[in-house]
MARDRENMAR-505137 format. One record per residue (C-alpha): residue number from 1; residue in three letters; x, y, z. Coordinates in steps of 0.5 Angstrom, whole numbers, plus 500, padded with zeros to 3 digits. Example, Ala and Ser with C-alpha at 12.3 -4.5 7.8 and 13.67 -1.06 7.14 Angstrom:
// MARDRENMAR-505137
SITE,num,residu,east,north,up
SITE,1,ala,525,491,516
SITE,2,ser,527,498,514
// end
This chain:
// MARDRENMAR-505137
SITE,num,residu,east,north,up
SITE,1,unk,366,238,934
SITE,2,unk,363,232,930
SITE,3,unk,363,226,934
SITE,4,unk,366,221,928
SITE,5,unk,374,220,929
SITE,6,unk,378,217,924
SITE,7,unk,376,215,916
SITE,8,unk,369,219,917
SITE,9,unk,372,225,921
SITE,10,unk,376,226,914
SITE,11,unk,370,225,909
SITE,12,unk,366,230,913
SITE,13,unk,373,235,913
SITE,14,unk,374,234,907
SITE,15,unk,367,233,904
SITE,16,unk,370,226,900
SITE,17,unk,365,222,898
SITE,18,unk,366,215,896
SITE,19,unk,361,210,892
SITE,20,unk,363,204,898
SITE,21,unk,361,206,905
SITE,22,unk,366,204,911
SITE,23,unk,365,197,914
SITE,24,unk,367,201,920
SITE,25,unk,365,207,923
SITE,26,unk,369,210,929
SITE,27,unk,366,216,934
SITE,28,unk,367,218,941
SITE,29,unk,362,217,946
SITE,30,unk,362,216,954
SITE,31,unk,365,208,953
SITE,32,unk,368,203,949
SITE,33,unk,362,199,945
SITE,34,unk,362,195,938
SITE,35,unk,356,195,935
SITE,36,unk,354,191,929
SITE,37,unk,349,192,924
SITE,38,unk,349,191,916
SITE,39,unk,356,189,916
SITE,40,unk,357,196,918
SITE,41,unk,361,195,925
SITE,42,unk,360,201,929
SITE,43,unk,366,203,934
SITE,44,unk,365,208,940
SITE,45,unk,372,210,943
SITE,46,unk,372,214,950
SITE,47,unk,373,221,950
SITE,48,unk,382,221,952
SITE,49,unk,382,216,945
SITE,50,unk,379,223,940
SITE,51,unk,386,225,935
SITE,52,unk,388,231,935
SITE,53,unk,384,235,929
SITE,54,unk,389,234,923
SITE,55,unk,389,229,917
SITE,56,unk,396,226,919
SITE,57,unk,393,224,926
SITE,58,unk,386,221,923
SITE,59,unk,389,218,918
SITE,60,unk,393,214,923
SITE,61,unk,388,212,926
SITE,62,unk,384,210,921
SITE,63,unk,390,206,919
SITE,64,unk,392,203,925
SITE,65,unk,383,202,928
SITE,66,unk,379,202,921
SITE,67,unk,379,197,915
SITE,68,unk,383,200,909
SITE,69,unk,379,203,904
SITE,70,unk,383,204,898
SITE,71,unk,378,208,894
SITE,72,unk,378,213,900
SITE,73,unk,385,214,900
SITE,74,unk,385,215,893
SITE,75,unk,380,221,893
SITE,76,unk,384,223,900
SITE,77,unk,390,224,898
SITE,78,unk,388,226,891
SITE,79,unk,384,232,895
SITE,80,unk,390,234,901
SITE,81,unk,395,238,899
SITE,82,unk,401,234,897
SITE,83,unk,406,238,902
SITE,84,unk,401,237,907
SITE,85,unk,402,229,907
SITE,86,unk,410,231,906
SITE,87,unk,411,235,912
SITE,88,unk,408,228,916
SITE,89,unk,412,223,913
SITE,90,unk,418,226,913
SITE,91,unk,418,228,920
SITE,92,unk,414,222,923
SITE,93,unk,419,217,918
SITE,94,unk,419,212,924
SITE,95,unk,412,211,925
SITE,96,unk,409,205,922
SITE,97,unk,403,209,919
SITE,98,unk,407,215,917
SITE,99,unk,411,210,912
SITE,100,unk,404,206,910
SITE,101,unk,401,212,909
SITE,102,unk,407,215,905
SITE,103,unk,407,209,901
SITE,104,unk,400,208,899
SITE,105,unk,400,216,897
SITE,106,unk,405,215,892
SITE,107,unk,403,207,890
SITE,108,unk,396,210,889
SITE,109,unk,397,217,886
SITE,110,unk,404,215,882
SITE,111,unk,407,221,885
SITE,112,unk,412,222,888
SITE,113,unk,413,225,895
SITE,114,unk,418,230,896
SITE,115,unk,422,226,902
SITE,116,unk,429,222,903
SITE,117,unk,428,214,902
SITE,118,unk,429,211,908
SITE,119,unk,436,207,910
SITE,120,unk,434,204,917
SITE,121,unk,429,200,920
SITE,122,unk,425,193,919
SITE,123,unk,421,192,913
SITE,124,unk,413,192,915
SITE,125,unk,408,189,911
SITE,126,unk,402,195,906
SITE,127,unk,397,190,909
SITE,128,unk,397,187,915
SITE,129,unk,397,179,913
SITE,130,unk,392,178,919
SITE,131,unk,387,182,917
SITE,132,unk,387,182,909
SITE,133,unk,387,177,903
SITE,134,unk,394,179,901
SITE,135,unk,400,177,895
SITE,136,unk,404,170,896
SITE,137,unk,410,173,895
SITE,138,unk,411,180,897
SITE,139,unk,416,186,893
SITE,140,unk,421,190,898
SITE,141,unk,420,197,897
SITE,142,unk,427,199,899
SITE,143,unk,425,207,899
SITE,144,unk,419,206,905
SITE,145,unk,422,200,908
SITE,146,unk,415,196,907
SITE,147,unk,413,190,904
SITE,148,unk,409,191,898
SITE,149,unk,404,185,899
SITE,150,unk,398,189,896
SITE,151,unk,393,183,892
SITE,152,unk,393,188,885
SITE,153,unk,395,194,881
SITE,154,unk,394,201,881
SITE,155,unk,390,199,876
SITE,156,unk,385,194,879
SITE,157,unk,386,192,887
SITE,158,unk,381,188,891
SITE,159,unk,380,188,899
SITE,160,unk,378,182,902
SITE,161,unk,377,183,910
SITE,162,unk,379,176,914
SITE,163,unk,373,176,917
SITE,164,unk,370,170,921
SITE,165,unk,367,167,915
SITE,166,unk,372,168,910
SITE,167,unk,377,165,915
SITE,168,unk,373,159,914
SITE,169,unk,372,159,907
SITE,170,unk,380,159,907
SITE,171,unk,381,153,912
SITE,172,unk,375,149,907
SITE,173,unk,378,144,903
SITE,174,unk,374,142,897
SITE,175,unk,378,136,894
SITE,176,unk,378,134,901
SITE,177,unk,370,135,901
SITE,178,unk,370,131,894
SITE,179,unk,374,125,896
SITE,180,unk,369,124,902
SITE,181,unk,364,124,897
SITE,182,unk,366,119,893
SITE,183,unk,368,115,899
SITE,184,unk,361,116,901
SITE,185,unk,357,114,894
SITE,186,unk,363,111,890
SITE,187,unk,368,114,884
SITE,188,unk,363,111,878
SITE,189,unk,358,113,881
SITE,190,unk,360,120,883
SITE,191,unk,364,121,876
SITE,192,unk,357,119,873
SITE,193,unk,353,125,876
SITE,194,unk,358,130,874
SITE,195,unk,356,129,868
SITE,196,unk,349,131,869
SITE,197,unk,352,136,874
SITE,198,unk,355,139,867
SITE,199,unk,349,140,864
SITE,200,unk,345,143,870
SITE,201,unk,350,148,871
SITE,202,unk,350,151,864
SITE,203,unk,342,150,864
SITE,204,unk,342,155,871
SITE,205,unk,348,160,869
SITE,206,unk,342,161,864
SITE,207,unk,336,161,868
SITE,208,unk,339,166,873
SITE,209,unk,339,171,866
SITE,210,unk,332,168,865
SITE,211,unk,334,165,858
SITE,212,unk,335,158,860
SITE,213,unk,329,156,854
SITE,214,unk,335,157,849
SITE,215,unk,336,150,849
SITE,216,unk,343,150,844
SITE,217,unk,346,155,849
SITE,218,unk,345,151,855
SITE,219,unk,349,146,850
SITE,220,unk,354,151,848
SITE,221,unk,356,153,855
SITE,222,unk,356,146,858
SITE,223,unk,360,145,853
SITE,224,unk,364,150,854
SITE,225,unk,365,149,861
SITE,226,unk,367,141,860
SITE,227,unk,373,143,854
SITE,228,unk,376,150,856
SITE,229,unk,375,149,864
SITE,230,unk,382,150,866
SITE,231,unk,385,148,860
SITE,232,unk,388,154,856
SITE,233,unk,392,159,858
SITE,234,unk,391,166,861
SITE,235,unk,384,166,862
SITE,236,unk,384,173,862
SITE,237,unk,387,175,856
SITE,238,unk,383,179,851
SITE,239,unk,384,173,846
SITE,240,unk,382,167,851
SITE,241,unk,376,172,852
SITE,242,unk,374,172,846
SITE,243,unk,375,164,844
SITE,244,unk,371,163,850
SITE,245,unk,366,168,849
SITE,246,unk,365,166,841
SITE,247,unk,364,158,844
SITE,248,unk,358,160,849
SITE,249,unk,355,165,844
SITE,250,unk,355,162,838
SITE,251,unk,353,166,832
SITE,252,unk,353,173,835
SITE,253,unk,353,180,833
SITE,254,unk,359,183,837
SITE,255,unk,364,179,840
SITE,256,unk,371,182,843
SITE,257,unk,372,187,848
SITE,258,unk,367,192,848
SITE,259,unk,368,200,846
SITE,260,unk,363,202,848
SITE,261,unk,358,205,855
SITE,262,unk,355,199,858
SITE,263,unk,349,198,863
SITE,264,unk,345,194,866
SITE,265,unk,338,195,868
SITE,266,unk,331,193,867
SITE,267,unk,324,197,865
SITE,268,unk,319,199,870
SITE,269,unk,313,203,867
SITE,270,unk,315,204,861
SITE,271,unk,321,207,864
SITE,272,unk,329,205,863
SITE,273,unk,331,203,870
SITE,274,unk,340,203,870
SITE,275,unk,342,199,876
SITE,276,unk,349,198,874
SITE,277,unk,354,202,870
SITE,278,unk,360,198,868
SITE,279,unk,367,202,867
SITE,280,unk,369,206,861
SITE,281,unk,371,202,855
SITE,282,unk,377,205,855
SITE,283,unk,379,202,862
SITE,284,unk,377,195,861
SITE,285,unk,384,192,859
SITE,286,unk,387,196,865
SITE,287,unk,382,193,869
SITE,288,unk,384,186,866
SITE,289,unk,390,186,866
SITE,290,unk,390,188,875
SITE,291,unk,385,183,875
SITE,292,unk,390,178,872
SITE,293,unk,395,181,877
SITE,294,unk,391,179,882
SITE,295,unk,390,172,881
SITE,296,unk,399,172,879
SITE,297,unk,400,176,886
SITE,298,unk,395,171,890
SITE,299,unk,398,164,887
SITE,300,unk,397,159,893
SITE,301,unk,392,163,897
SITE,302,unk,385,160,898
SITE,303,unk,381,158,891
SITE,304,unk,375,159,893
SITE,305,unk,377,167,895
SITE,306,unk,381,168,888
SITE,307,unk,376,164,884
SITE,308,unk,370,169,887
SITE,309,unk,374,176,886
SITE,310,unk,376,172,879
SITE,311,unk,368,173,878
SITE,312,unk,366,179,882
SITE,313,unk,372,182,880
SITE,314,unk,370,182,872
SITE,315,unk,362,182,872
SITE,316,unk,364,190,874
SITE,317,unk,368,190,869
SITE,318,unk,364,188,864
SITE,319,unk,369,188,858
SITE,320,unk,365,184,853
SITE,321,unk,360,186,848
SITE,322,unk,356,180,851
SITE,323,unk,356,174,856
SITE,324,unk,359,178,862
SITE,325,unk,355,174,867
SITE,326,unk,357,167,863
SITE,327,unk,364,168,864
SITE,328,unk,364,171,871
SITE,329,unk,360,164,873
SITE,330,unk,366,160,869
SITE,331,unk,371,163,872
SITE,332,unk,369,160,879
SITE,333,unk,370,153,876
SITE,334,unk,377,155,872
SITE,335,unk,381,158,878
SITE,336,unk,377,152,883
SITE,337,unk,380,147,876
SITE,338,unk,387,150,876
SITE,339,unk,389,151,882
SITE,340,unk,386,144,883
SITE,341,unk,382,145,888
SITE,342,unk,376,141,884
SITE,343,unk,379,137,880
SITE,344,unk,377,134,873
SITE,345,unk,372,132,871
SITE,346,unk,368,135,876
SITE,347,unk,364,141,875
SITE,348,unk,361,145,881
SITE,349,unk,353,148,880
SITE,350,unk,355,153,884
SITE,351,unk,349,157,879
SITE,352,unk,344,151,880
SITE,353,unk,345,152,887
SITE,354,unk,344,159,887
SITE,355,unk,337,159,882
SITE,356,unk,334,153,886
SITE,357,unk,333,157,893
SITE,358,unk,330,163,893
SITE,359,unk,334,166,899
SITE,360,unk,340,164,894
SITE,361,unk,338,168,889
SITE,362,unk,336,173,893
SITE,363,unk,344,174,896
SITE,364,unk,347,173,889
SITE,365,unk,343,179,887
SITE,366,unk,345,183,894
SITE,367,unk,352,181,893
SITE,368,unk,353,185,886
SITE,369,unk,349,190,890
SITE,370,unk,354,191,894
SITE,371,unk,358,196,889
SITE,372,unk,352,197,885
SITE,373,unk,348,200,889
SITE,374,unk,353,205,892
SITE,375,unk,354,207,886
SITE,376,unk,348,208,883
SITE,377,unk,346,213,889
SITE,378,unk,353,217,888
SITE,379,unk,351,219,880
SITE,380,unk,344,217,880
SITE,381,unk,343,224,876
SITE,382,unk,349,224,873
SITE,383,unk,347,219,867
SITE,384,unk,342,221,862
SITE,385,unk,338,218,856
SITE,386,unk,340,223,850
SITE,387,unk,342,223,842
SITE,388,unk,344,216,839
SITE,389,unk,351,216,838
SITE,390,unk,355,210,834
SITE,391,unk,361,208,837
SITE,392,unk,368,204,834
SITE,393,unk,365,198,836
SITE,394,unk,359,199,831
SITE,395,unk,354,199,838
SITE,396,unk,349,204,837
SITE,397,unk,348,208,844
SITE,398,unk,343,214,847
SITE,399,unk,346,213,854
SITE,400,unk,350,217,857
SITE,401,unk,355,218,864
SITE,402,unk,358,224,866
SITE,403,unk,362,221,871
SITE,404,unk,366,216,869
SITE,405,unk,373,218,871
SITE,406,unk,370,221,878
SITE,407,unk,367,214,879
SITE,408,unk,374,210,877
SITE,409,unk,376,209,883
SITE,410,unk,371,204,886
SITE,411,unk,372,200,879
SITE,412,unk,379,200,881
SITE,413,unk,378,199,889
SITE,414,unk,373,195,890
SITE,415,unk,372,192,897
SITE,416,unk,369,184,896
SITE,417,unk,369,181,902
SITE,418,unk,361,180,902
SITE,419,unk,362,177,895
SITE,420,unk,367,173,897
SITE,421,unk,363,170,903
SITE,422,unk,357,169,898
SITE,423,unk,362,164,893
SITE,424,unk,365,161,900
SITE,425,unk,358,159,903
SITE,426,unk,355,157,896
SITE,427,unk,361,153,894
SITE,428,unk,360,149,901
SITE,429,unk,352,148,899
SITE,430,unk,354,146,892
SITE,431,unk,359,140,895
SITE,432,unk,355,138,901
SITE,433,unk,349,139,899
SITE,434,unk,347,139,891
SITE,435,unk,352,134,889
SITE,436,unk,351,130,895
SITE,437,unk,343,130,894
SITE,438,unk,345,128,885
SITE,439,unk,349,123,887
SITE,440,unk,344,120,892
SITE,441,unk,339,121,886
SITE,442,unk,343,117,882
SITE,443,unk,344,111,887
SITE,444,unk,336,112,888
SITE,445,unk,335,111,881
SITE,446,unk,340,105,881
SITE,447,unk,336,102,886
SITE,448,unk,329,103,882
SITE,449,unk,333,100,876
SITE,450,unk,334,094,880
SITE,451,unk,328,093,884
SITE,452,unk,324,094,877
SITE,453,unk,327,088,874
SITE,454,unk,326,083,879
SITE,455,unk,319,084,877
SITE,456,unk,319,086,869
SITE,457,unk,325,085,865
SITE,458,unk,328,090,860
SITE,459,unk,333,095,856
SITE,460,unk,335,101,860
SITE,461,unk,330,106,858
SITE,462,unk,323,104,858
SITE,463,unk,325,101,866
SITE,464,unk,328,109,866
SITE,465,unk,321,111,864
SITE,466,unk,317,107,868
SITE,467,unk,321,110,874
SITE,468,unk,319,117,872
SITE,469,unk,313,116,871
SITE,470,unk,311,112,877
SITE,471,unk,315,118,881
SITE,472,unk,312,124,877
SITE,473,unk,305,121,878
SITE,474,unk,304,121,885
SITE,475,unk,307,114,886
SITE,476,unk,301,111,882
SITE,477,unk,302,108,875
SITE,478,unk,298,113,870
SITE,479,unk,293,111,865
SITE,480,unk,299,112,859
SITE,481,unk,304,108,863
SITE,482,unk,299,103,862
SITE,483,unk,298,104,855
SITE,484,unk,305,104,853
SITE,485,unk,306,097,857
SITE,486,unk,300,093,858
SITE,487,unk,304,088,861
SITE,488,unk,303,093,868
SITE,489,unk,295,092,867
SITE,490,unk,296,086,872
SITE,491,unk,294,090,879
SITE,492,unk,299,085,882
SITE,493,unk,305,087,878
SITE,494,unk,304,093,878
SITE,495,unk,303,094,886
SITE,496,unk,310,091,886
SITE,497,unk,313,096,881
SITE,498,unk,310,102,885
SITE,499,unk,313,100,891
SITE,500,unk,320,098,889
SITE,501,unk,320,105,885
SITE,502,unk,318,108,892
SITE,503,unk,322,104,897
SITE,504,unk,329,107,892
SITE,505,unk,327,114,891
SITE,506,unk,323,115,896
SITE,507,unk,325,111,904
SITE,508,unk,323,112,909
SITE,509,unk,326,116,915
SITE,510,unk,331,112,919
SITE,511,unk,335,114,926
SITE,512,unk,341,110,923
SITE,513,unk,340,114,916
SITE,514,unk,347,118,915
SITE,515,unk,345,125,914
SITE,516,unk,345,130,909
SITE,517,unk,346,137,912
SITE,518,unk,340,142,910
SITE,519,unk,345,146,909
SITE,520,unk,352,149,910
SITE,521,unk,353,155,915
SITE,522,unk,352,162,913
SITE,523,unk,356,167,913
// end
């Protein structure tokens, strides 16, 4: 007898493979013990808490003691004969996890049991609200007596776990955070860096695609971000999505929904290496219109956790031709911009906050691992290279996949927890520690202007190319800056200018010195 209980004792019994491994795994053993490693928690129950061997028991436990696995229950009640599930909730019709489970079979599978409706009892919630990220407002469901408080669709449904960190992203006020900013540096000058803020975070959405030389395209998506952020309609309706895409591409060959396959993936040894693939193509509406669900369903919520699964959630979509990462990395600032919770002119530089540490970087790529990766183990032999075929969208394509319907279920069901403690911990660092750090540059430079011009008069422009090259060249006045004003040939006035410069953009530590965090708690 295995000593795995509840969800892993069903997958062995029943020989269910699911893409995302349960972030909790139960078992019995000699005594109570919780184990965590990975975001993996390991639960060892005593021997007299072990379920009797039957799917309606383990079930129960897993649904009572386990985090909620859609994908999982999917392909279970998929795999379990529906008289099996019939027989369970039609004698078990006081039980709570006998309705859930009966509730969920029929909102997964869109069959129906062949058991009466209940008449009596309190409603009880599909997901209990203290644990999960769940809708606003609820619908009764009269014929199981519970509140449907699921955050999607069949279509497309995301669960996100009120782990400690997410509980702490919830209570996080990024307006509130702002405003002691601007309380701090001034509102003209704030206002002023957001306008650089703008331009770094087009620049560093392109350098996480390695493409941030293409001078014209940063332009267009800083551009983009500064006149549709928060502005139009439906963000995710496929009109708005082609608008956006035409304003952050330019000239291009495709743009609208694709119809074709798509992957992700890089060369290696002359070899193509597929670390992602994307649903089919045929799926993609359903798969938006869930995710715009989604953000309807959890109005009111926290921004930073519908603006995190507005972006996770559609770059494993993956609807468009081109600029999927792009729209992914707008959208955080549109959900942060129309719920207010950031409010204009401010661009937040969450990509700028990513690329400029290697650790960021590093955990932007391991949250899309968290689907991804799964998913290239399960059907990592089950897509090929073969024939080049031409599809409707006119694409021309040679790869494919074999398992597009078995693999649905996890496009459908995605577990963003660990994505969305990534944007929760990145938002944190961008306000307190990269506009903090620009707004203080600003003011340094600020200083330098005026520290210069005690000294030397003149137009704003060559006193601010004085300071650069003062501050690029190690503090020192170079043989060029001298060349182009002579005046600083004079030991004496230059000495005065260095100083100035260094004392406004670089002082000395003090003890009274207001500090700026190193940076904000990890999750």
């Amino acid at each position: 007898m295995s000593d795995y209980i509840g969800y892993k004792w069903l997958a062995e019994q029943l020989k269910i493979s699911a893409v995302q491994p349960f972030t909790v795994e139960s078992k019995v053993g000699a005594k109570r013990r919780t184990h965590i490693v990975d975001h993996i928690r390991e639960e060892t129950y005593p021997l007299a808490q072990r379920p009797a061997p039957t799917v309606a028991n383990h079930l129960s436990f897993a649904l009572k003691h386990e985090i909620v696995n859609l994908e999982f229950l999917y392909r279970l009640f998929m795999k379990v004969e529906k008289d099996e599930i019939e027989a369970w909730v039609g004698t078990a019709r006081t039980s709570v996890y006998a309705r859930r489970a009966g509730f969920l079979y029929e909102w997964l599978t869109g069959r129906q049991l062949n058991v009466p409706d209940l008449t009596i009892g309190n409603y009880i919630d599909a997901l209990d609200s203290n644990r999960y990220l769940v809708a606003t407002r609820p619908l009764n469901v009269q014929r199981w007596r519970v509140r449907d408080n699921l955050p999607g669709t069949r279509e497309f449904c995301p669960v996100v776990v009120r782990t400690e960190s997410v509980s702490h992203i919830e209570a996080y006020d990024c307006a509130q955070a702002l405003q002691q900013l601007e309380r701090q540096y001034g509102t003209d000058l704030l206002m002023r860096s957001a306008v650089w803020l703008s331009i770094k975070e087009s620049r560093a959405s392109f350098q996480i695609e390695h493409e941030e030389r293409h001078v014209d395209r940063v332009r267009r998506f800083a551009a983009a971000m500064e006149n549709r952020c928060g502005r139009d309609g439906d963000p995710l309706s496929p009109k708005a999505l082609e608008e956006l895409q035409v304003a952050i591409l330019g000239a291009a060959t495709r743009y609208g929904l694709r119809k074709s396959p798509v992957f992700v993936g890089h060369t290696s040894a002359f070899t193509n290496i597929v670390d992602y693939i994307a649903p089919h193509w045929d799926h993609t509406k359903d798969l938006l219109h869930g995710l715009q669900a989604f953000l309807a369903k959890t109005k009111g919520a926290s921004s930073i956790l519908r603006a995190a699964v507005a972006s996770f959630g559609f770059v494993y979509i993956h609807p468009m031709a081109d600029g999927n990462g792009r729209i992914s990395r707008f959208l955080i600032n549109d959900v942060l911009r129309r719920d207010g919770a950031v409010p204009a002119p401010f661009i937040l530089p969450v990509s700028a906050t990513i690329t400029d540490s290697p650790r960021e970087r590093a955990g932007y790529d391991r949250s899309l691992e968290v689907l991804s990766k799964p998913l290239m183990v399960k059907y990592q032999e089950l897509y090929e290279f073969a024939a080049v075929e031409t599809y409707e969208d006119g694409v021309e394509s040679n790869f494919r996949f074999d398992a597009y319907d078995d693999a649905a279920s996890a496009w459908r069901y995605p577990n963003l927890t660990q994505q969305c403690e990534f944007v929760g911990h990145v938002v944190q660092m961008t306000i307190e520690v990269e506009m903090s750090k620009e707004a203080n540059y600003l003011r340094g430079i600020e200083r330098a202007r005026e520290g210069v011009k005690n000294y030397l008069e003149g137009p704003n422009t060559d006193i601010d190319k004085i300071i650069r090259s003062v501050r690029d060249n190690g503090w020192q006045l170079s043989g060029k800056l001298i060349k182009d004003f002579p005046q600083l040939q004079d030991e004496a006035l230059g000495q005065l200018i260095v100083v100035a410069v260094r004392e406004a953009l670089d002082p000395p530590a003090s003890a009274d010195d207001e500090e700026v965090p190193a940076e904000a708690p990890r999750p």
